[in-house]
C-alpha positions as CSV (number, residue, x, y, z in Angstrom):
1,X,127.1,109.3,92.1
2,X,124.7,111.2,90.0
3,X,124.6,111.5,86.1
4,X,127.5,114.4,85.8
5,X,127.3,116.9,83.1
6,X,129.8,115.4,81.2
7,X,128.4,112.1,80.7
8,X,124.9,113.9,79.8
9,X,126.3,115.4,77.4
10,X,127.9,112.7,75.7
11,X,125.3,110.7,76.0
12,X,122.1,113.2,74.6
13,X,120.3,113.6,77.8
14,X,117.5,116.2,77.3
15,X,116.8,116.8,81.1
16,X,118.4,119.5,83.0
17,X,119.9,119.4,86.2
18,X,121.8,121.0,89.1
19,X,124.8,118.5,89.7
20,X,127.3,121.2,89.7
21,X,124.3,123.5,92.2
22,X,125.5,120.8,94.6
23,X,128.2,123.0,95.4
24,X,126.8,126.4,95.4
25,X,125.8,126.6,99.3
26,X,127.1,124.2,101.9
27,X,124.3,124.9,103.9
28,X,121.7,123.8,101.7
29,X,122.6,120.3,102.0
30,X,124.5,119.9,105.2
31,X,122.0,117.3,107.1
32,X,122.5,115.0,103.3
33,X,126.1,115.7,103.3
34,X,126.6,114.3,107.0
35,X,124.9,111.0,105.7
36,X,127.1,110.7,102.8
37,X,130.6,109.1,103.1
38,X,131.6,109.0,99.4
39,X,130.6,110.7,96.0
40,X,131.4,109.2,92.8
41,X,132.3,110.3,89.3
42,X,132.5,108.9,86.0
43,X,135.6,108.1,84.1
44,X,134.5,110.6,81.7
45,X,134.2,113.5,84.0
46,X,137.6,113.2,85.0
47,X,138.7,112.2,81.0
48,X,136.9,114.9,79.1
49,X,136.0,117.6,82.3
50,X,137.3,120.7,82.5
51,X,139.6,121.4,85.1
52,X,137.6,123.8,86.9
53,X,134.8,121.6,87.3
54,X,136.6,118.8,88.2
55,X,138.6,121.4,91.4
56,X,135.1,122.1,92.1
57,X,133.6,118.6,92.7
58,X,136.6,117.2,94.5
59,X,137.5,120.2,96.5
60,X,134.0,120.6,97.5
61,X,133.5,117.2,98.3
62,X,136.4,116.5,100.2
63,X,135.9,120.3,102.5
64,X,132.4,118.5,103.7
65,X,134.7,115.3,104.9
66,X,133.1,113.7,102.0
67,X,135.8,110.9,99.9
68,X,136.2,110.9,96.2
69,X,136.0,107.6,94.1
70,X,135.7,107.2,90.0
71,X,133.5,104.7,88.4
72,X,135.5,103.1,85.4
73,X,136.1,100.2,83.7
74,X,139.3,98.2,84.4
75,X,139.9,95.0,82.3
76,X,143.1,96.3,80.7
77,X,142.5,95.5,76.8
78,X,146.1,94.0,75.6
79,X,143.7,91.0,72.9
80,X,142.0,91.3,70.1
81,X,138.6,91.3,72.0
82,X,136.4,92.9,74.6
83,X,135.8,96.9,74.8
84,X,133.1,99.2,75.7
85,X,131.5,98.9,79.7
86,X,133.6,97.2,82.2
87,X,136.8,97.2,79.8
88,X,139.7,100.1,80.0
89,X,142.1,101.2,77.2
90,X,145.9,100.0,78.5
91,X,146.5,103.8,79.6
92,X,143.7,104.9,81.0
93,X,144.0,104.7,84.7
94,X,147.8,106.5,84.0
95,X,145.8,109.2,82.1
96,X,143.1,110.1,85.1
97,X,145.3,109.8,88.0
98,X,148.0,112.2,85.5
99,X,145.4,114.8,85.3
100,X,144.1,114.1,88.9
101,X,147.5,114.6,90.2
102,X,148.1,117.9,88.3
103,X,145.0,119.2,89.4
104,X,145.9,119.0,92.5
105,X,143.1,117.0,93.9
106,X,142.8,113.5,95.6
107,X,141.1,110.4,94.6
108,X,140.1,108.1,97.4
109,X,138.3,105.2,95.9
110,X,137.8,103.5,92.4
111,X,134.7,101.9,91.5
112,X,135.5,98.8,88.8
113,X,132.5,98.7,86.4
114,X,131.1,95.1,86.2
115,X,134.7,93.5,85.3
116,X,133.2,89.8,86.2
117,X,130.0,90.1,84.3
118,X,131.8,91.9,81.3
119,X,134.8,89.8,81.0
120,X,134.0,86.9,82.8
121,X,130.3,85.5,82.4
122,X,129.4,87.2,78.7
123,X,130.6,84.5,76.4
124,X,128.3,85.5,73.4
125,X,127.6,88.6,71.1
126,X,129.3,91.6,70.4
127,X,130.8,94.5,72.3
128,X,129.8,98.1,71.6
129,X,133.0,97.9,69.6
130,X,132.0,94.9,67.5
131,X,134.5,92.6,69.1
132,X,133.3,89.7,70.9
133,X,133.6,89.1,74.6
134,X,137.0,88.2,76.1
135,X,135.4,85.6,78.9
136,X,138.7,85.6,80.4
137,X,139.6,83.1,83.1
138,X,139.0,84.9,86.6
139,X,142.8,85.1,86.9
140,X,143.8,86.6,84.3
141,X,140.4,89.0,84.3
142,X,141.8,89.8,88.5
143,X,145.4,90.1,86.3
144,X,143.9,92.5,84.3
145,X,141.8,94.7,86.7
146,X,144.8,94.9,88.8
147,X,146.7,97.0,85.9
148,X,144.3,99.6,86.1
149,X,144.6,99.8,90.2
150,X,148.5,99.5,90.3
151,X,148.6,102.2,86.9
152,X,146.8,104.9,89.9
153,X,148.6,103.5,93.1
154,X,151.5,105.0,91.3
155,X,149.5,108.6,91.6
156,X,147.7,107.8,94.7
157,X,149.3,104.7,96.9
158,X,146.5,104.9,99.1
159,X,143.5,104.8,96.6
160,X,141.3,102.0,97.6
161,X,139.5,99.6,95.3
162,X,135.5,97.9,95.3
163,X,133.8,96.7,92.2
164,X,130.2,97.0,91.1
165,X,128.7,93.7,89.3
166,X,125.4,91.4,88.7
167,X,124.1,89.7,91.0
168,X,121.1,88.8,89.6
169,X,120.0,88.0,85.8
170,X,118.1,85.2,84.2
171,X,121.6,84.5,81.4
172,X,123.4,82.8,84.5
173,X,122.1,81.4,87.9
174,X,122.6,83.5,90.8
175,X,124.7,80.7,92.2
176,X,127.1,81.2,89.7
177,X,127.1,84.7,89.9
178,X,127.6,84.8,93.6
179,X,130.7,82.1,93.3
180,X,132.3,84.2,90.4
181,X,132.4,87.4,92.5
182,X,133.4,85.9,95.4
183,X,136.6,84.0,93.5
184,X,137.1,87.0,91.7
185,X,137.0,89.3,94.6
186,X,139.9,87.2,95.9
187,X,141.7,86.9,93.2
188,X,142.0,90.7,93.0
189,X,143.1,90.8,96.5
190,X,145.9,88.6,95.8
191,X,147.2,90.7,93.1
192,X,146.9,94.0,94.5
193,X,148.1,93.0,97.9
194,X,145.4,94.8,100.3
195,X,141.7,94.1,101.0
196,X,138.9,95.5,98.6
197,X,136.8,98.6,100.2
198,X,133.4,97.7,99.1
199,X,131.1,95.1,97.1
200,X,128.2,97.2,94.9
């Protein structure tokens, strides 16, 4: 997954790029495209992109035999805490796989943004929102992260689930880390009733 135009634009970024060129001429890129089995987008591309574009990227994507996944954060917020990276407003997920639907496209795959490391192992400071960390119990954090998956199962049934997290960092021992993940992974499995695609 590359930095889209949407998130550069959000965020300021002053270098230009040919993300949507990725689409211009099949040929260009065909011995790339054989190698690569799945493209990701951000939760704001599908959010705040224009429908046009978004045709574009999945259409394209999916002609080349290439799958679809969105990178987004999933710990439904329902307390008084969390928000920002790895966390999801309670309607999210209904929102993208709405507009998804309506467009017409497909999404294969959702990438969950750090849910362990954000709402599991950060048990001091502030969020991006000022609020501190929810360190939730791995249940209810797999509880939570399940939301968002069964909120675009009701779009797409066969969507299928990974999650990106830490692995290493000198705030908590690998050991920990590696435990955490693995609970949490089965946790999530549990509550969502199928295995998860992928690890990041």
């Amino acid at each position: 997954g590359g930095l889209d135009p949407v998130v550069r634009q959000l965020t300021h970024k002053p270098f230009m790029q040919d993300y949507m060129g990725l689409l211009n001429d099949p040929a260009a890129w065909r011995a790339s495209a054989a190698k690569v089995s799945v493209f990701k987008v951000s939760a704001q591309f599908v959010l705040v992109g224009a429908p046009d574009m978004i045709r574009s990227v999945f259409n394209g994507m999916h002609a080349r035999h290439i799958k679809m996944a969105v990178e987004m954060g999933s710990i439904v917020r329902l307390d008084p805490c969390g928000g920002g990276e790895g966390y999801a407003p309670p309607d999210m997920a209904d929102k993208m796989g709405k507009k998804l639907r309506g467009l017409g496209v497909t999404l294969d795959e959702m990438a969950l943004d750090e849910p362990v490391w954000y709402g599991h192992e950060m048990t001091t400071g502030m969020t991006p929102l000022h609020q501190p960390y929810c360190a939730y119990p791995l249940k209810v954090l797999a509880q939570r992260a399940a939301m968002s998956i069964k909120a675009m199962r009701k779009y797409f049934p066969g969507v299928q689930a990974g999650f990106i997290d830490v692995v290493s960092t000198g705030l908590v021992p690998p050991a920990q880390l590696a435990r955490d993940d693995g609970e949490f992974a089965g946790l999530l499995q549990d509550e969502i009733g199928a295995r998860l695609a992928f690890f990041h």
